[in-house]
N, C-alpha and C positions, 0 to 999 in steps of 0.2 A: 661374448663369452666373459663372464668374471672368474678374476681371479682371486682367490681364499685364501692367505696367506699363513701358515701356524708354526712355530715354534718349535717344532719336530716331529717326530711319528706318534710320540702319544700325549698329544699337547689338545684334552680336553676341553683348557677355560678357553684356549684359542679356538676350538671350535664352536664352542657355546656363541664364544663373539662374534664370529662370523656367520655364522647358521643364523643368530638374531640379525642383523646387519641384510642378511640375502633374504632372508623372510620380509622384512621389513620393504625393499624393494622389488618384491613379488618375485624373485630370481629364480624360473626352473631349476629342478635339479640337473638337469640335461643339460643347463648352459652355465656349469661352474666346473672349474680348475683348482681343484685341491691341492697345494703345494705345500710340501710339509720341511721345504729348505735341510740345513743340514745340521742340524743343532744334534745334538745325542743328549741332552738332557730335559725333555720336555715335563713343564710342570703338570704332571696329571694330577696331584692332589690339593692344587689351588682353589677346584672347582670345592664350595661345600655347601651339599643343600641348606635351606634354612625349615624348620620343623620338623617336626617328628612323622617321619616314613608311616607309623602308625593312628596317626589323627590328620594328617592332612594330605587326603587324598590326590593333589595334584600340585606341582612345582611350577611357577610360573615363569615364561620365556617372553620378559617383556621388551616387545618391539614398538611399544611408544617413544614419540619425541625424534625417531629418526626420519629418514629423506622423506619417505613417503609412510606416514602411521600407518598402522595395522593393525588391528583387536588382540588384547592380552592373549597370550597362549598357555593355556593350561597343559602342560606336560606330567603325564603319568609315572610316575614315580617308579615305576618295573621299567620304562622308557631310559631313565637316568641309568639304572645301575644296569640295564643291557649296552648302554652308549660307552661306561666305564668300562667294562669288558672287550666288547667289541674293540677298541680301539686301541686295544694290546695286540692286535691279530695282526700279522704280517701281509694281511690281504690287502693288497692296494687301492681297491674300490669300497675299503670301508667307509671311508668321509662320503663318499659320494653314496652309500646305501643307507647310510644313516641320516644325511640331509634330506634324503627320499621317502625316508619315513617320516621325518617330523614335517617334511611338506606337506604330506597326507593326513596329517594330525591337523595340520592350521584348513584342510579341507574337506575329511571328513575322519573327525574321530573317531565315530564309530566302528570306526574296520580296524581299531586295537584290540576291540574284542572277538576279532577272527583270529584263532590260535594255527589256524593253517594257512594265513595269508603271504604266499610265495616270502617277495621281501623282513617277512616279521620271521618267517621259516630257517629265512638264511643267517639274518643277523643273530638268531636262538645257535643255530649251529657254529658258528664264530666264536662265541660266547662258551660254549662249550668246549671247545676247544682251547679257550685261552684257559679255562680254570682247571683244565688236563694237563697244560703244562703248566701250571701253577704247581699243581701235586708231584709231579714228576719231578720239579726244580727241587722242592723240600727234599723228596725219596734221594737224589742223588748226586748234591754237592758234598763234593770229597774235599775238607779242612786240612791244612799243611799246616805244623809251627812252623815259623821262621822268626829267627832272630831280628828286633826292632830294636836300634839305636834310641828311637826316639818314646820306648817304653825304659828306659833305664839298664838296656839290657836283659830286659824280657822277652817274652815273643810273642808274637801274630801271628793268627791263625789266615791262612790265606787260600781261595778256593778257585778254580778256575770252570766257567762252565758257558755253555755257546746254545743259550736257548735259541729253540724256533720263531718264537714269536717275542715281543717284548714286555716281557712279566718282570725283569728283575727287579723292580721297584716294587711293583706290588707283592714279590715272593719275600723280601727281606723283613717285612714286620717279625715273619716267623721263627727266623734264624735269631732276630736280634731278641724275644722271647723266649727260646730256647738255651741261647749263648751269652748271657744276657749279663754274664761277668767274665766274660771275656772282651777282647778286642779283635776282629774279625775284620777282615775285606773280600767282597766276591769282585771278582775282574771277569768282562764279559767286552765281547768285542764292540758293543754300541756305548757300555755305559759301564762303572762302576760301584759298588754300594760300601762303606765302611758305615762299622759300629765302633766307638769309643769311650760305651759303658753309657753313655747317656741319650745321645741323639742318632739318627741314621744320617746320612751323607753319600750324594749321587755323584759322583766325578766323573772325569772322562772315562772311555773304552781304553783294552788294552791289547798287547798283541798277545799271540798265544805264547809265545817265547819269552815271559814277562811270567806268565804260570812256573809255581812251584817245583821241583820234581819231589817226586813219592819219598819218605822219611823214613827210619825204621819202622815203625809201628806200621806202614803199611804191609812189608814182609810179615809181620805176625797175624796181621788181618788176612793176608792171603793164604795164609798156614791154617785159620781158624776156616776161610772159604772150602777150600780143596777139602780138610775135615769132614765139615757137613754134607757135601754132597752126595745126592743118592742117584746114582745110577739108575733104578727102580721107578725112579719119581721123576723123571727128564719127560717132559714135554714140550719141544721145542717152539712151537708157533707158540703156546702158551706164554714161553718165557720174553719169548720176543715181543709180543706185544705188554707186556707187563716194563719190561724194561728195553726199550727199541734200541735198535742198532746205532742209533746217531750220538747216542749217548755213550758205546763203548770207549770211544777213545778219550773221555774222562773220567772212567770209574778203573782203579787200581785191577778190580777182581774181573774186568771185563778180559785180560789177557790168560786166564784162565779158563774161559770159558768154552772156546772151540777145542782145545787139547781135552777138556773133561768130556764134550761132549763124544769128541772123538772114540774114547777110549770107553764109552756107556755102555755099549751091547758087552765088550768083553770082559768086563768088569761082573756087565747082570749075568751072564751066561756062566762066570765064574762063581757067583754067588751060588746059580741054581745048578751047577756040578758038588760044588762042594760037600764034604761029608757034613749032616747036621752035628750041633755041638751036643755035647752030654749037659743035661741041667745041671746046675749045681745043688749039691747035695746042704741042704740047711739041717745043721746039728738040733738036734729036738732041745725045746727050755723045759727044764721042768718046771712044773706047776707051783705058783705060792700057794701055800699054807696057811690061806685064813681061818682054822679053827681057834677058838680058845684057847685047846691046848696048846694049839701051837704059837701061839702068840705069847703063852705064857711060858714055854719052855725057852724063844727064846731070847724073853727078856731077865729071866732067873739064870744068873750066872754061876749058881751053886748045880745046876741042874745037868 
């Protein structure tokens, strides 16, 4: 059995290195032990192709020069950026489904172009899954000021959120071009991200008792939620999957949201008793007077 040693859970250049390393000494996937130790900062974006995705149809995974050589390996370029993905997934047997693949690459490439190939099946659904919670990270990090000493007496925006899987690295490009003049920190229980107007920055994880509490603005935000909502339009499974439950206990308006539902039927049922309202009455305009005459009566002040 070997063992693969990486840098944390989403520490790609460590598996590129090892993947080349086990390829190179013909290592089943069957007979490796992925250990991804206990670091919380793993570099995933050390790895950087070299060419352009669009003229150079394949990336190479060269296992020359080590214990025992082995023919360059061309890696397919959709291969990379499913391996980038994939490896934000909190599934345990990624390292070891993706080594599975690219063994199968060094044996027979051509079964990359089976779009239904069990293994290429699963790591597509991994993948999809990560760029779901990718989107969902953007939709629902709730920003707090807080007062920073070390801004002069200004403040920082501070957000607390407890993703599924491990995107927060890959979800802050977004924030920090959205927020992009401010100075910002997301705290997350694996890792941390600050922006301070120029660079990103991954620190350590935090506890949750280290998050913000809710500021005024969030009282007017939840005054503007209960506002909008419409009884009429409540579709529960709908909403749940659009914003899941795991998410409630960081989103302000999420404590709003079973008391509204609650109170929906009696609300619609009041709506559709209600007497309807009287239109309102719009005062007639009278017409302008584009004739001649009248253009000329009233520009003649004698008239």
């Amino acid at each position: 059995m070997q063992r693969a040693r990486l840098d944390g859970p989403i520490d790609l250049a460590g598996f590129r290195r090892e993947a080349k390393r086990l390829l190179a000494l013909g290592t089943r996937p069957e007979d490796v032990l992925w250990d991804c130790g206990d670091a919380t900062d793993g570099d995933l974006w050390s790895l950087a192709e070299t060419g352009s995705a669009e003229t150079d149809p394949a990336s190479p995974v060269d296992t020359r020069g080590a214990a025992h050589p082995s023919p360059l390996l061309h890696v397919p370029k959709d291969f990379m950026r499913l391996c980038e993905d994939v490896l934000l997934h909190r599934e345990p047997q990624r390292f070891a489904l993706m080594y599975r693949l690219l063994a199968r690459l060094a044996r027979e490439p051509a079964f990359w172009r089976d779009p239904l190939d069990p293994d290429r099946r699963r790591a597509e659904q991994l993948a999809r899954e990560v760029r779901h919670e990718i989107h969902k990270l953007h939709a629902f990090v709730r920003f707090v000021p807080v007062p920073d000493e070390d801004l002069g007496g200004g403040e920082r925006l501070v957000a607390w959120i407890e993703p599924e899987h491990h995107v927060l690295e890959a979800a802050a490009p977004f924030f920090a071009r959205r927020f992009a003049n401010e100075r910002w920190a997301i705290l997350s229980p694996r890792c941390s991200v600050t922006w301070d107007g120029v660079s990103l920055r991954v620190g350590p994880g935090a506890a949750r008792e280290q998050a913000p509490a809710p500021d005024a603005g969030a009282s007017l935000w939840l005054t503007y939620y209960r506002s909008i909502f419409n009884p009429a339009r409540l579709k529960v499974a709908m909403m749940e999957r659009e914003m899941p439950r795991r998410y409630w206990a960081n989103l302000p308006e999420a404590a709003l949201i079973e008391p509204l539902v609650a109170q929906a039927q009696a609300r619609m049922a009041g709506m559709i008793d209600a007497a309807p309202t009287a239109p309102r009455r719009l005062r007639p305009i009278a017409p302008i007077d584009r004739s001649p005459q009248g253009s000329g009566a009233a520009d003649d002040p004698d008239a």
